[in-house]
VEXDREN-2710 file (C-alpha; in Angstrom, 1 decimal):
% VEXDREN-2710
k/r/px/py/pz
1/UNK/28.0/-8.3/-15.8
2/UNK/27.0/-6.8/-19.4
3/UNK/24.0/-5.8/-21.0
4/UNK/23.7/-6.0/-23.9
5/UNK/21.1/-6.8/-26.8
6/UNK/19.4/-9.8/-27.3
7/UNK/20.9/-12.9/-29.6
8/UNK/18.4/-15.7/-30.7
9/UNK/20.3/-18.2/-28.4
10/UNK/19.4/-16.1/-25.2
11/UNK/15.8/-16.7/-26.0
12/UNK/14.9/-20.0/-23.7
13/UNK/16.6/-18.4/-20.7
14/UNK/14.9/-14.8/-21.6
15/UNK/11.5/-16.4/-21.9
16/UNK/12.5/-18.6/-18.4
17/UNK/12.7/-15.7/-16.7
18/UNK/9.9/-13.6/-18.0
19/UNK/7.9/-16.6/-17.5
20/UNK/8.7/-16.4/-14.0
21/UNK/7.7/-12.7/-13.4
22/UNK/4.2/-13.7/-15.2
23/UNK/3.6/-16.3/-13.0
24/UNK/4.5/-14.8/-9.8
25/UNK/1.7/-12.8/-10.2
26/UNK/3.0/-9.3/-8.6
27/UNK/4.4/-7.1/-11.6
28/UNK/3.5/-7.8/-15.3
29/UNK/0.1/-7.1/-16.2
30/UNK/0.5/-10.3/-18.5
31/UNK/-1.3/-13.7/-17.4
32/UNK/-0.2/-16.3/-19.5
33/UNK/3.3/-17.4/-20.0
34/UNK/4.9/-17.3/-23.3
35/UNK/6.1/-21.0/-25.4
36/UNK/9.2/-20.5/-27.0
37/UNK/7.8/-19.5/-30.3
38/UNK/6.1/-16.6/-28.5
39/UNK/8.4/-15.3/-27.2
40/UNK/10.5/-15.5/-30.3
41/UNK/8.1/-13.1/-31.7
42/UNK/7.2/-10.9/-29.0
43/UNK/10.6/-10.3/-28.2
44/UNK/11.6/-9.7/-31.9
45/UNK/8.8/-7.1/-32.2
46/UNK/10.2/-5.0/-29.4
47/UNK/12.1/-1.5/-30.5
48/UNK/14.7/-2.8/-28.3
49/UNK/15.5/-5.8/-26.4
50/UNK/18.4/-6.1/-24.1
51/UNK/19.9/-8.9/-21.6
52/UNK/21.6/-8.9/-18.4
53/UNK/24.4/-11.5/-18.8
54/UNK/26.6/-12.6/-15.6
55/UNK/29.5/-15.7/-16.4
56/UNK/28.2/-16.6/-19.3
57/UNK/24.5/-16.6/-18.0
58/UNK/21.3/-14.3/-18.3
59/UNK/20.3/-12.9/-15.6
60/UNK/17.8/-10.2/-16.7
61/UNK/16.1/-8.6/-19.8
62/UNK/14.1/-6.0/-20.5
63/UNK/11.9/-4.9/-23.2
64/UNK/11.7/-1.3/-24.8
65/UNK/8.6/-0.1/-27.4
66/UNK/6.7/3.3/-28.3
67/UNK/4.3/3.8/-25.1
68/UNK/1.6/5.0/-27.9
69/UNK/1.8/5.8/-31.5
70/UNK/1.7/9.2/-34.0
71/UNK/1.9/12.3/-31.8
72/UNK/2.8/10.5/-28.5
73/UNK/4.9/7.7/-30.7
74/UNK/8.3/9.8/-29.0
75/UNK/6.9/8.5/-25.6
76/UNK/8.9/4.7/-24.8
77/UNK/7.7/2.4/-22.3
78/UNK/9.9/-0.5/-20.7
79/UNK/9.5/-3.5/-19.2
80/UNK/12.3/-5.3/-16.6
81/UNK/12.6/-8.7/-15.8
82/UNK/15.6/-9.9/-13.5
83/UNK/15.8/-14.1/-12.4
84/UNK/14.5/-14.6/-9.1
85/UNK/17.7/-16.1/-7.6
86/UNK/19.8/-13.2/-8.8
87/UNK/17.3/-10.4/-7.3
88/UNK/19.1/-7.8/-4.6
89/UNK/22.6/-7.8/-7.1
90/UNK/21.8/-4.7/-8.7
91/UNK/20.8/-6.1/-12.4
92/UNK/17.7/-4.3/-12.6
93/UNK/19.4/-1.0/-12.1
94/UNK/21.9/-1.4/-14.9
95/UNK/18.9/-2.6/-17.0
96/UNK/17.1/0.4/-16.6
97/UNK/20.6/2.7/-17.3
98/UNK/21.1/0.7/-20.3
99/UNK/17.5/1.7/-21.1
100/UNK/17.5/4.9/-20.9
101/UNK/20.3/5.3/-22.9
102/UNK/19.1/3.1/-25.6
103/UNK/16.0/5.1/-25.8
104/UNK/17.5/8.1/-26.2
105/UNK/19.4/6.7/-28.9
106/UNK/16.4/5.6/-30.6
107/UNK/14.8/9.2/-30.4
108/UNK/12.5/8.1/-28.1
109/UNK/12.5/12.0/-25.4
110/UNK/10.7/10.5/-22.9
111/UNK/10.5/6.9/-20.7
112/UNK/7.0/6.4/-19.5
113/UNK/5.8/3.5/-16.9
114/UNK/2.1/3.1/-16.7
115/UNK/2.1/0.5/-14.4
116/UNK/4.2/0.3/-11.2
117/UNK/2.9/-1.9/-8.9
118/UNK/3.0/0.0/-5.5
119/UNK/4.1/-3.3/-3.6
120/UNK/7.0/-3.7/-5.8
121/UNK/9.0/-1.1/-3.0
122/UNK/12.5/-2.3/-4.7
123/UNK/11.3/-0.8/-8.5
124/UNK/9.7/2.1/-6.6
125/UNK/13.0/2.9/-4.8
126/UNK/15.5/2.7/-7.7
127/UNK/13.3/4.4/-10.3
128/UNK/12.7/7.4/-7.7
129/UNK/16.6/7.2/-7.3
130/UNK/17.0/6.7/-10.8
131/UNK/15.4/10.7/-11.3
132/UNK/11.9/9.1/-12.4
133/UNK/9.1/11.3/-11.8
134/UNK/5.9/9.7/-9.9
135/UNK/2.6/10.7/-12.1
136/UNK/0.3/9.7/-9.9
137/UNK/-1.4/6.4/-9.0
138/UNK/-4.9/4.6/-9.8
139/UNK/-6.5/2.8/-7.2
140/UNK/-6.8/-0.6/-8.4
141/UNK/-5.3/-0.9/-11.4
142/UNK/-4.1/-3.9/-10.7
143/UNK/-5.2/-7.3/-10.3
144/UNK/-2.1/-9.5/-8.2
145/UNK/-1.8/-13.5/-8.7
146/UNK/-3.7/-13.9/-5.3
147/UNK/-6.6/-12.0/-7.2
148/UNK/-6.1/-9.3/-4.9
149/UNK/-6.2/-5.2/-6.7
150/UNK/-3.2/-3.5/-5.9
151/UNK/-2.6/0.3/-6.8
152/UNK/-0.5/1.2/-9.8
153/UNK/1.5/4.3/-9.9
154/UNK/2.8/5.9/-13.2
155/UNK/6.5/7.3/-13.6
156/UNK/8.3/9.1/-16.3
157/UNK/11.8/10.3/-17.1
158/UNK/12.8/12.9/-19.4
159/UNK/15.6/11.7/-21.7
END
């Protein structure tokens, strides 16, 4: 497996899979799926796009962008998506290296998550593996596909 950055022929698998995290309902904050066009554009707007690509497939993505902007513009935040049938393989862990390294090449000094669902025990376990740091967490901060509010904790690591 590779990871690498985005090509616009990746796009309809990219958007399959983030389309499938939106709609299960348990990790993006996001509630409507993305057309194609969309996602060309959302994608395209990111400081840093990458994909997770397995025999010729993708696999995974993930999305990297300033967490705020001016004085806190050196802050990055991410976003990881991995196809459900390829979940367990350890592709969201080499997302998340490739991440971190990419930030830091940007000149980004610091990866910031502001919204770790705390159900989602398999992020939870490799970011805390990973050296994240947990913040803190906010009762509620987050509203599941079964319309159920879930806590969110926050994580950051130093780059």
């Amino acid at each position: 497996m590779t990871v690498r950055q985005y090509q616009e022929a990746d796009l309809p698998a990219m958007t399959q899979i983030w389309n499938q995290v939106v709609t299960e309902g348990n990790a993006f904050p996001q509630r409507e799926c993305l057309t194609l066009a969309e996602a060309a554009r959302f994608f395209g707007s990111q400081s840093f796009c990458g994909v997770a690509e397995a025999d010729g497939e993708i696999v995974g993505l993930y999305i990297l962008h300033p967490n705020n902007v001016g004085r806190c513009g050196h802050i990055a935040n991410a976003s990881y998506a991995v196809r459900q049938k390829e979940r367990g393989k350890h592709i969201g862990e080499q997302l998340v290296r490739h991440c971190l390294t990419q930030a830091g090449k940007l000149g980004f000094r610091i990866l910031q998550f502001n919204a770790v669902v705390a159900s989602n025990l398999g992020a939870i376990a490799l970011y805390e593996r990973l050296g994240f740091v947990r913040l803190g967490t906010v009762p509620g901060g987050f509203l599941n596909g079964k319309n159920q509010y879930e806590d969110i904790i926050l994580f950051y690591h130093t780059l």
